[in-house]
C-alpha positions as CSV (number, residue, x, y, z in Angstrom):
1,X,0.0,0.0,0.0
2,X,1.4,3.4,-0.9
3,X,2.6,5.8,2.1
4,X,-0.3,8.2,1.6
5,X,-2.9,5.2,1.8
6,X,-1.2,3.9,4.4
7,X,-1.3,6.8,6.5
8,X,-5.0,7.8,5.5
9,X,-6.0,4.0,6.5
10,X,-4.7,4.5,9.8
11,X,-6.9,7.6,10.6
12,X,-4.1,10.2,10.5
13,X,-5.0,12.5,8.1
14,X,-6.3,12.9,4.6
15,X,-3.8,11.5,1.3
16,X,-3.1,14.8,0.8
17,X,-2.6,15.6,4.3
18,X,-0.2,12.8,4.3
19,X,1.8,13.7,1.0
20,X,2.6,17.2,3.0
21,X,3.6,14.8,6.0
22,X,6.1,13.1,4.3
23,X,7.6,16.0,2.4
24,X,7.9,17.9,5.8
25,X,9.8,14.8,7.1
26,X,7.5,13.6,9.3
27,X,7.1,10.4,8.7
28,X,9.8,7.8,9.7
29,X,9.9,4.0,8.1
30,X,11.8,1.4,10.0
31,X,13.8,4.6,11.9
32,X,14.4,6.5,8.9
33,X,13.2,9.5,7.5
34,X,11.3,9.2,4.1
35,X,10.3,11.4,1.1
36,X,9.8,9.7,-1.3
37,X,5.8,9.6,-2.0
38,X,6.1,6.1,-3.9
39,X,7.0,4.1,-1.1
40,X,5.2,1.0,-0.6
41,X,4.4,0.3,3.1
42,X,4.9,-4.1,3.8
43,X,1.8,-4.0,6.3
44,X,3.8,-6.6,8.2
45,X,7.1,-6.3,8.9
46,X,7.4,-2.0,8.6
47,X,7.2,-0.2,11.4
48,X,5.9,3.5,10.3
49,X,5.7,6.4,12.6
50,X,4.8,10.3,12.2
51,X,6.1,12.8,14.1
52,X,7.5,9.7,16.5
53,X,4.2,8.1,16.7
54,X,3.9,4.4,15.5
55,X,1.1,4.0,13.8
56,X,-0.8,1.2,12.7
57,X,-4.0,0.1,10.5
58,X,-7.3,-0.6,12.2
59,X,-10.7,-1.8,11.4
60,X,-12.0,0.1,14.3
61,X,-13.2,3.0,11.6
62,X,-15.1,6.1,13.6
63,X,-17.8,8.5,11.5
64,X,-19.9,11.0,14.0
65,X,-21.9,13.8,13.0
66,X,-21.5,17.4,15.5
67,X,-23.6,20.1,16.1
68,X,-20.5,22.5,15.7
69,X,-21.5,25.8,18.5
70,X,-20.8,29.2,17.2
71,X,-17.1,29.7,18.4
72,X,-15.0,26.8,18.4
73,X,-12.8,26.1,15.1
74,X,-12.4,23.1,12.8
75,X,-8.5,23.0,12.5
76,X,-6.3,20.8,15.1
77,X,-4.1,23.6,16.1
78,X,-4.8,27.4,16.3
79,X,-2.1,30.4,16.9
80,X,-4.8,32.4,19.5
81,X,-5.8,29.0,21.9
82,X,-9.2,29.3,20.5
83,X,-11.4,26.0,21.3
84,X,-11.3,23.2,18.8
85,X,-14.3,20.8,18.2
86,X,-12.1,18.3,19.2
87,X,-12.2,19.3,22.6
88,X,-15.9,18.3,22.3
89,X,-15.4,14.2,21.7
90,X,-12.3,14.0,24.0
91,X,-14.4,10.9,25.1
92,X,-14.2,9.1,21.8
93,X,-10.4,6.9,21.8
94,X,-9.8,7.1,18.3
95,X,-8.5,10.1,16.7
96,X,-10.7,12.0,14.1
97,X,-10.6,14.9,11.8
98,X,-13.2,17.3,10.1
99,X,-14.5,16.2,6.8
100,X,-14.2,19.9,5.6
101,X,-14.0,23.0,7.7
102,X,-16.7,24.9,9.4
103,X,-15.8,28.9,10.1
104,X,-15.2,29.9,13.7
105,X,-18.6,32.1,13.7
106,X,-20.8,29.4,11.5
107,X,-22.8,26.7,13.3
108,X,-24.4,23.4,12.6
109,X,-23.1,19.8,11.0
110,X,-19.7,18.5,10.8
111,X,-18.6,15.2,10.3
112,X,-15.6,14.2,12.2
113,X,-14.3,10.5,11.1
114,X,-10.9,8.5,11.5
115,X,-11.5,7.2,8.3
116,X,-8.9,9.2,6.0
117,X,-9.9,8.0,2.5
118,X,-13.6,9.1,3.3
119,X,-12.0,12.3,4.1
120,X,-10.4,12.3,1.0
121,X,-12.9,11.7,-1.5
122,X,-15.7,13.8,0.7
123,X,-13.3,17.0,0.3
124,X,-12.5,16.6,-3.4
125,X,-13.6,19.2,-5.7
126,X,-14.7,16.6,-8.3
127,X,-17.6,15.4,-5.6
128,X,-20.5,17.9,-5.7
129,X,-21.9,16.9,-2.2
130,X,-24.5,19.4,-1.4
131,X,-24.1,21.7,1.5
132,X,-27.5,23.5,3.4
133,X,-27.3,25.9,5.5
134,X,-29.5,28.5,7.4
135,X,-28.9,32.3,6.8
136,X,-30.1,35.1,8.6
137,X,-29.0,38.1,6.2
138,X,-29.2,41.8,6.3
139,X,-31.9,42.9,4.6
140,X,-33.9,40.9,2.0
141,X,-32.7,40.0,-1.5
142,X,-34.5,40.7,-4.4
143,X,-35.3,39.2,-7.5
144,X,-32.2,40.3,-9.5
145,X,-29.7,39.8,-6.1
146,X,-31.1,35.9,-6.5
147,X,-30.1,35.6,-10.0
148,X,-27.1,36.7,-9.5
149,X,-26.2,34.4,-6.4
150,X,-28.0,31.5,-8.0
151,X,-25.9,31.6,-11.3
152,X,-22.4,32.7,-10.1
153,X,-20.5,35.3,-8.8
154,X,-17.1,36.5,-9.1
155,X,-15.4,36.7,-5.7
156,X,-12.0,36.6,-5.3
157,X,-9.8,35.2,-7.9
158,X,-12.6,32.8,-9.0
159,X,-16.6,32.3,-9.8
160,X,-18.6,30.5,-7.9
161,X,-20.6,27.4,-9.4
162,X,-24.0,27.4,-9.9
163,X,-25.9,27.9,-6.1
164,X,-29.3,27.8,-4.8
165,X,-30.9,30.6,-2.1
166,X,-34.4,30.1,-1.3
167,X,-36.5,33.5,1.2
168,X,-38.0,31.4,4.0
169,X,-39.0,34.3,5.8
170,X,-38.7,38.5,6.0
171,X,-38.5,40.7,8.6
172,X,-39.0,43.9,7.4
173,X,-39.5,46.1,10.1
174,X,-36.4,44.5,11.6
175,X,-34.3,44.8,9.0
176,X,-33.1,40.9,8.0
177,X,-34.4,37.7,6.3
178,X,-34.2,34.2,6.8
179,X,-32.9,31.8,3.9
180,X,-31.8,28.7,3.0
181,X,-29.0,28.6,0.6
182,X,-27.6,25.1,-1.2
183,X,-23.7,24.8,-2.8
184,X,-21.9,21.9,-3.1
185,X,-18.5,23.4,-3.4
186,X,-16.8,24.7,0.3
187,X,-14.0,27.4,-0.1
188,X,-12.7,29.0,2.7
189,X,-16.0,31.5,4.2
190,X,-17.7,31.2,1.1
191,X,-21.1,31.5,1.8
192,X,-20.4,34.9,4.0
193,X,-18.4,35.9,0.7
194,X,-21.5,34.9,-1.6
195,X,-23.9,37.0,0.4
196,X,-21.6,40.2,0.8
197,X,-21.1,40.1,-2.8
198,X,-25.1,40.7,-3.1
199,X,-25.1,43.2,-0.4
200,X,-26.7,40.9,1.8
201,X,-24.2,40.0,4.5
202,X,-24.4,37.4,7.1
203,X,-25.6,37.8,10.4
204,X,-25.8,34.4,11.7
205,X,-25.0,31.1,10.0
206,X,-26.3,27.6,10.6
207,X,-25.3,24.5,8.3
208,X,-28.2,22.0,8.4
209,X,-27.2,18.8,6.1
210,X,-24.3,17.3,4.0
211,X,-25.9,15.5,1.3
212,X,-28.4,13.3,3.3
213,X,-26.7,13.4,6.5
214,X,-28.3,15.9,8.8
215,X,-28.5,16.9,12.7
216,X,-31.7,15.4,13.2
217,X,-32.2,15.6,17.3
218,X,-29.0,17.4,17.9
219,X,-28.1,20.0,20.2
220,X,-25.3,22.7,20.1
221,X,-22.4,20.8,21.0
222,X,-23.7,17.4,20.9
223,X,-22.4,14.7,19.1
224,X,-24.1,11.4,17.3
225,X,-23.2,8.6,15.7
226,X,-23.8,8.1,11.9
227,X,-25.9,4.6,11.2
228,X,-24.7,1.5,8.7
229,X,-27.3,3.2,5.9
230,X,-25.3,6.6,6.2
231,X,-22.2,5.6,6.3
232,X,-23.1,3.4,3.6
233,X,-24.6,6.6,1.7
234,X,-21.2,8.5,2.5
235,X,-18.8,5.9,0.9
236,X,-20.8,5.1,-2.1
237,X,-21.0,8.8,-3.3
238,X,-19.7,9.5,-6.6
């Protein structure tokens, strides 16, 4: 099995994750420090380790769905000591990663998994996995703002791919609306970015499903497991 696979088997990180691994020097092979990306790992008799860990491949695979809370970020690190959602399934053994990222202000689902070639094909631009969120925006859009947000926008150094944005309800004496907006892809803040670039910007930010996977009984900060059928759903997507 190739290094990358190897390492995403074992619940470390994504293949790509693991290419920057190895490149960085991370990632030891019988005691010995290794770059090259080809390597092929003999399941039996190496011993691999990253950043002096010894890893190892398990069956023991991990997928939960969390109700991310406003305020708590989606990387492993962070520079300011912020809280991460890890800090919210200390009680699970097995280490797990985001499927995607979830700003620090923005709410709502997250799948967390040890399983790194999920991760993988889940976060690849080629899957167009719809994301759904709930947006309460400044004002109300109109007809032509909807167009425009529905058939791409440039923001950025790119355009966005086709979107949905549906009014659920206004509030005009108070200023805002409540939508519910549908992309499938998931740059970095992009539906704040999407909004702002219709003069309609955020003021509070919910995602509600991933595909067919959503919160269902869920409160902020809680944590489920996904069932056989979703995790079924997940690795079959195409």
């Amino acid at each position: 099995m190739r290094i990358n696979k190897y390492i995403a088997s074992c619940g470390i990180a994504s293949r790509r994750k693991a290419e920057e691994l190895i490149t960085a020097g991370r990632v030891k092979i019988n005691g010995e420090v290794i770059y090259e990306l080809s390597y092929k790992v003999d399941e039996e008799n190496d011993k691999v380790d990253v950043d002096g860990n010894t890893i190892s491949l398990s069956n023991n695979n991990v997928y939960i769905v969390l109700y991310k809370p406003e305020g708590y970020i989606t990387t492993v690190k962070d520079q300011f000591d912020r809280p991460s959602v890890l800090d919210l399934v200390k009680d699970i053994d097995e280490r797990l990663y985001p499927v995607g990222r979830l700003d620090y202000e923005t709410s709502g689902l997250l799948i967390l998994t040890n399983d790194g070639d999920l991760t993988y094909k889940l976060t690849h631009p080629k899957h167009n996995v719809d994301k759904v969120y709930n947006a309460k925006l400044k004002g109300i859009p109109n007809d032509i703002e909807i167009k425009r947000f529905e058939t791409g926008l440039e923001i950025e150094d790119y355009k966005t791919a086709p979107a949905k944005i549906k009014i659920l309800k206004t509030f005009r004496d108070k200023g805002y609306s409540e939508c519910e907006i549908r992309i499938h892809e998931g740059r970095n803040r992009q539906v704040r970015k999407m909004c702002r670039a219709i003069n309609h910007p955020v003021l509070n930010l919910k995602r509600v499903n991933m595909g067919k996977i959503g919160l269902k009984n869920l409160k902020v900060g809680e944590y489920r497991h996904l069932n056989s059928e979703e995790v079924s759903y997940l690795k079959n997507i195409r």
